[in-house]
C-alpha positions in Angstrom: 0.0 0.0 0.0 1.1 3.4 -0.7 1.0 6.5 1.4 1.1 10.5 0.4 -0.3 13.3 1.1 -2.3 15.8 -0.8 -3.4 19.3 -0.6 -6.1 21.5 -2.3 -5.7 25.4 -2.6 -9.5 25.3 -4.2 -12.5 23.7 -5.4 -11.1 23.5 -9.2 -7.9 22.1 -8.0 -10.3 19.2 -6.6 -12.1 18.6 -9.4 -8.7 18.2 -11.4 -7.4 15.7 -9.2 -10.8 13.5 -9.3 -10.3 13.6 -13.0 -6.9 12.3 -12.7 -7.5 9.8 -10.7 -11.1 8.7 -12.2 -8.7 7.6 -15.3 -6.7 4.9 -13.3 -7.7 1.5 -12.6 -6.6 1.6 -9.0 -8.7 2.2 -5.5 -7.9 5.7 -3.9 -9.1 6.2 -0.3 -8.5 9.5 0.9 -9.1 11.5 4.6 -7.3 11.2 7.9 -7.8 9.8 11.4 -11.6 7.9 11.2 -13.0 9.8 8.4 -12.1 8.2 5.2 -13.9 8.2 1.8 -13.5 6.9 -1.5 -10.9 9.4 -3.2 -13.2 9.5 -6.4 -16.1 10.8 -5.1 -16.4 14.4 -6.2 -19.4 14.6 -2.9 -16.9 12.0 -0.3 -13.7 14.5 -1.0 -15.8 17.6 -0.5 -17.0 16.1 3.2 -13.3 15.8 4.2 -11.8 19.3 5.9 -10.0 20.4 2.8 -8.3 23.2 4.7 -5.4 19.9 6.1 -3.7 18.3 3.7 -5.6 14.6 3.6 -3.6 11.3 3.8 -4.0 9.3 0.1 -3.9 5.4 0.0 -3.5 3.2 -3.0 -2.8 -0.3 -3.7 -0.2 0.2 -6.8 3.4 0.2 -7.2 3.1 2.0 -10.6 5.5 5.3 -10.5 3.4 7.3 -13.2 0.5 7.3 -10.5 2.8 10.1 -8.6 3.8 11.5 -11.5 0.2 12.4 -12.4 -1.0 13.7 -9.0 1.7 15.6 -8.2 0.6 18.5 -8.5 -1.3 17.7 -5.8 1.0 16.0 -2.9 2.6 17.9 -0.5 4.9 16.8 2.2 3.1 18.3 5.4 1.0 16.5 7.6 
């Protein structure tokens, strides 16, 4: 399982990376402590407190996954 985390500056930014992710053939969950949704649900993400950056999980060992969503990860917690 893979670990990183992401942060959104704004709703487009959100959108963007739901698109990204929509396109791969992998399970995202997304969220921290007990609250954790699927990571491709446009209503689940919104629920989550977007102001902290939100912990992302996937089951892939496939590099070009953090290529794509890079523009999203950042490295606080």
């Amino acid at each position: 399982m893979q670990q990183v985390y992401v942060k959104f500056d704004d709703v487009e930014q959100v959108r963007s990376f739901i698109r990204t992710i929509d396109k791969m053939d992998v399970d995202f969950n997304l969220g921290t402590g007990n609250r954790t949704v699927d990571a491709k649900s446009l209503i689940g993400v919104f629920g989550l407190d977007l102001t902290a950056p939100q912990l992302l999980s996937y089951d892939s060992d496939d590099s070009r996954i953090l290529e794509q969503i890079s523009p999203f990860l950042t490295s606080a917690k």
